[in-house]
N, C-alpha and C positions, 0 to 999 in steps of 0.2 A: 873687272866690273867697275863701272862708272860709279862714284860717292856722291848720290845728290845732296845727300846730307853735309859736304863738304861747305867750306864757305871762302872761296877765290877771292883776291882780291877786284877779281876784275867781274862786274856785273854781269856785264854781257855774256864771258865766258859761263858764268852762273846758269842766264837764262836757257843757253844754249844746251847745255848740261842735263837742266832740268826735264828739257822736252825732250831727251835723246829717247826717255822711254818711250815714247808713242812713234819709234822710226818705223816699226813693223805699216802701221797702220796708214802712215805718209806716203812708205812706199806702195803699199797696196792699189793707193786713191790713185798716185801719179803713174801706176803702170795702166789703171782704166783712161785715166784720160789721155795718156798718150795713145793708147790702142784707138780710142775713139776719135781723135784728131787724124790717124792716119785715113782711115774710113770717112772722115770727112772733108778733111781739107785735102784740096784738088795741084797746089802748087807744092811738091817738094821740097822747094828750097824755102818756104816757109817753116817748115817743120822745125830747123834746128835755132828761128825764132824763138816760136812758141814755146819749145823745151827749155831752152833757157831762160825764160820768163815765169814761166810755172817753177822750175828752181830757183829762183830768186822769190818768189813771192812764199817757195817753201822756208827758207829763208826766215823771211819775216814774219812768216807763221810760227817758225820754230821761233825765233824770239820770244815773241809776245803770247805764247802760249807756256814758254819756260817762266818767264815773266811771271803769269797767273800762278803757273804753279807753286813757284817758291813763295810766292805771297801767302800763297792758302796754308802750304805746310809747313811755314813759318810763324802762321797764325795758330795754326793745330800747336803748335810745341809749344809756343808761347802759354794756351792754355792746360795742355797737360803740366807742364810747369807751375803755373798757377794752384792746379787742384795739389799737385806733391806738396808746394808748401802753403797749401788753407791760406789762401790768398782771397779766396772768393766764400761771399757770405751764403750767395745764393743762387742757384741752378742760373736764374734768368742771366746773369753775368757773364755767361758763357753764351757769344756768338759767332756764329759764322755766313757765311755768304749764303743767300735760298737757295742756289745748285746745292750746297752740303748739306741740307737740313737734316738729310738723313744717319749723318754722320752728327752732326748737333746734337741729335735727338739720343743719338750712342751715348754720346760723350758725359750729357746730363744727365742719363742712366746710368752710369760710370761712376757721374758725381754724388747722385742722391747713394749709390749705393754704399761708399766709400765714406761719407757724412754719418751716414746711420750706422758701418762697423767702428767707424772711431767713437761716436756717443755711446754705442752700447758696450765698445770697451773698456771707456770711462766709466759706464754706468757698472761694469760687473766687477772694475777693479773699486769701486768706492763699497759695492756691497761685498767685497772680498776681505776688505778692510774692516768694514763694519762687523762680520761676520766673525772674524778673528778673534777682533778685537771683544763680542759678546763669549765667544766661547772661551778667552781665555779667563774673563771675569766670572763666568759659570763653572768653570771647573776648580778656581779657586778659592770658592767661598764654600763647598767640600771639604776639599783639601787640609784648606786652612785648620775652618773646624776640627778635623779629625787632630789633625796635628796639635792643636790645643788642646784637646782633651786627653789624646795619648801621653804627652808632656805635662800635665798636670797630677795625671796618675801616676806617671814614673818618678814623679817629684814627692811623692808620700801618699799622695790620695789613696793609690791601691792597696793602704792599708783599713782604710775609713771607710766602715761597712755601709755606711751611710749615704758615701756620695759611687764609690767606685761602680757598681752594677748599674747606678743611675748614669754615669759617663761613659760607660762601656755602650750603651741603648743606644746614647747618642751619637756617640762617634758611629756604630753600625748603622744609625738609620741615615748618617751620611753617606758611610759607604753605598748605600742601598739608592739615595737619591746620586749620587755619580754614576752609578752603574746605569739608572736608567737614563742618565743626561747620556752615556757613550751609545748604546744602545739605540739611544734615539738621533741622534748624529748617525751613525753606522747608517739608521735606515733612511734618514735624508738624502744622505750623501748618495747611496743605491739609487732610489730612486730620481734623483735628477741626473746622476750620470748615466742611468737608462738599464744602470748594471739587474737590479731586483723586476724578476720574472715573477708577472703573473699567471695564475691556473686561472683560467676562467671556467665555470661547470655551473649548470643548475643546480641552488640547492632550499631547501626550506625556510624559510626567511624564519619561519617564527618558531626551528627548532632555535637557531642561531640566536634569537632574542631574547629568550628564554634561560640561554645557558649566560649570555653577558647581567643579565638581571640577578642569575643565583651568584655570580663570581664578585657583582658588587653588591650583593645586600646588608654584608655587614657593615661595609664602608655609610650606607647609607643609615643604617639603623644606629650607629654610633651618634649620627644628628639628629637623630629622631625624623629621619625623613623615610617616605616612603616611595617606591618604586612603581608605577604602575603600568600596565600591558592592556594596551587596548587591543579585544579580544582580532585575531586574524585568521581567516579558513589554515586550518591544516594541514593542506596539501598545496596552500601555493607557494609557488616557485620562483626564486628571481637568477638572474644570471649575475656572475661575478664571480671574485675571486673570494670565498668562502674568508679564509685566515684573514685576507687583508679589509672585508666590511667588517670584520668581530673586529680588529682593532682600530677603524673607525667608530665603531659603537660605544666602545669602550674607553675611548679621550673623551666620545660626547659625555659618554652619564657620567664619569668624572669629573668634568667640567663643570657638568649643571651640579651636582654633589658639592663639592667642594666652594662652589659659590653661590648655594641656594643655603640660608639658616633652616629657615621653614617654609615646610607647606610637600612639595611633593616632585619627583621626576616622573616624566611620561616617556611610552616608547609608543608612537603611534606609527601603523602601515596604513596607510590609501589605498586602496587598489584601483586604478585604472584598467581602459581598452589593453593600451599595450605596456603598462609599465606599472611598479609600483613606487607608490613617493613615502621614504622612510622618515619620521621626525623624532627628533628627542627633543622635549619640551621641560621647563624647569620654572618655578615660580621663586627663583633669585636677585638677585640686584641689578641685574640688569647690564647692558651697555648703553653706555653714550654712543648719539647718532654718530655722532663727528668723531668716531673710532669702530665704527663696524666694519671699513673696507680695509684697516690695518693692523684687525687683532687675528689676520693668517701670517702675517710675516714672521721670520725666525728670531725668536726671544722678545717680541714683543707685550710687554706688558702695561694694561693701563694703571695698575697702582702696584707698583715695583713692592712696592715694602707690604704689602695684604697679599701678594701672589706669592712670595719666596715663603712667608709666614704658615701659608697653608700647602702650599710645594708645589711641584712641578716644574717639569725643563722648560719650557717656554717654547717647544718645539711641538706641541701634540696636532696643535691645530694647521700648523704647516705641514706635515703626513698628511691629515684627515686632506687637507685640500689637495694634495697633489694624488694621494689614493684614489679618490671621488674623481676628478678629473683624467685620471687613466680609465676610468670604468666611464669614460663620456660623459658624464657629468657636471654638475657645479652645484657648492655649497649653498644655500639659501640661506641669510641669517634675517631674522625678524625678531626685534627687541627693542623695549622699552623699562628706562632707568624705574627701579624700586617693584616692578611686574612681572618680568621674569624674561627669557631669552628663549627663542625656539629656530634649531640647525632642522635643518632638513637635502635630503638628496634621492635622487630618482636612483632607478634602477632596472633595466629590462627585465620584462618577462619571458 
């Protein structure tokens, strides 16, 4: 097999080279037209003219046709080359002759797509980074803790009626916030690798609401806050995955709990045609505009040192979002700083 890919030093032999693939097709043409030169020309001894003139002018076709070709596929490698080493800023840079447009149009498809997996490989290694980099500072300010207080005990304290039960509380209500920092990782990690299966099934929305309202009431009555359920028919029904909306319900009124002093939480249903729109509503502090499209990311917090103070992984609202949006969904957030904050999410009926 002939190497078009090769590179002679001699041109000609190049061009020649190039056009051998199209010999099927040369000979095809020149067996018609000798056929039809016999049928029409009348002197025989012109024939063996002719034929050698149509090969010679094959000839010069095979040149200048080998010619064309190594220009274009010389031009093609030139630009694949290009794109391997990010030589080119932008699709339009990439040209070829109007016969290839079709191939052009490939190739820039080739290119956008090759552009956007190296950004979004950059993009996921910097949030890989980022990501590490929060979970190893969240697992350590635990850690630490507990290790301070175990070592402070072991140092004499645990004779000192006085501090040891009090230190003991706290190194456990560390353990207790680790446990649910790993927990809550565990279900991240599930759910964006696709690994955690949901059941989807009709079920009572406002058996479910009912039972999240009794599991935090004391959470809330400790603030003097109260809970309230805006009354919903008893028999209606939404689709989902049962387990996985209770533990979206259950970050929201947390949430609103933990960052409402006073006044009250709400669990309001809507009922629509074909859907109902679920809201947990809270008259607490609120967020800032220019932080409501970045308080789902993983550990993000607006006031670092009043969030770790009152607790939480910094992950609930990243679940809640990625939950909600397996159920078709999307989170609504509506709030204003000192008035209070209201999540909401649909859900079939």
């Amino acid at each position: 097999m002939l190497d078009i890919n090769s590179k002679p030093s001699n041109k000609l032999v190049s061009n020649f080279l190039s056009s051998i693939v199209y010999y099927k097709e040369f000979i095809l043409i020149n067996l018609l037209i000798i056929l039809i030169l016999i049928f029409v020309v009348d002197g025989i001894s012109l024939l063996p003219v002719l034929i050698i003139s149509i090969l010679a002018a094959n000839v010069i076709a095979f040149y200048f046709i080998g010619k064309k070709r190594n220009k274009e596929l010389e031009n093609i490698k030139s630009i694949i080359n290009n794109i391997s080493q990010s030589k080119y800023n932008n699709e339009d840079e990439i040209q070829l002759s109007t016969k290839l447009i079709s191939l052009q149009d490939a190739i820039r498809e080739m290119f956008r797509k090759e552009k956007n997996d190296i950004e979004n490989m950059q993009r996921l290694q910097k949030v890989r980074s980022q990501f590490l980099a929060n979970v190893s500072h969240e697992l350590r300010t635990p850690i630490f803790a507990i290790q301070g207080y175990i070592e402070t005990l072991l140092s004499g304290a645990i004779n000192d009626d006085k501090v040891n039960r009090n230190f003991l509380e706290k190194a456990n209500q560390n353990t207790i916030s680790l446990s649910n920092l790993l927990n809550d990782l565990i279900d991240i990690s599930m759910i964006e690798s696709g690994e955690m299966r949901m059941s989807y099934r009709y079920f009572k929305i406002n058996d479910l609401i009912n039972q999240v309202c009794q599991e935090n009431k004391k959470l809330a009555e400790d603030k003097n806050l109260k809970i309230e359920i805006k009354p919903v028919p008893d028999d209606l029904q939404v689709f989902g995955d049962r387990d996985k909306i209770k533990q979206v319900l259950i970050n929201l009124v947390q949430n609103a709990i933990k960052y409402t002093e006073k006044g009250k939480v709400e669990i309001i249903v809507e009922e629509e045609e074909k859907q109902a729109k679920i809201i947990v509503k809270d008259t607490g502090i609120g967020i800032p505009e220019n932080y409501i499209d970045r308080i789902f990311e993983r550990f993000f917090r607006i006031d670092k040192a009043r969030s770790r103070s009152i607790g939480g992984t910094g992950l609930g609202l990243a679940i809640v979002k990625h939950i909600v949006e397996a159920h078709h969904s999307t989170v609504i957030v509506k709030s204003k700083v000192g008035e209070g904050s209201e999540f909401s999410f649909y859900l079939k009926k």
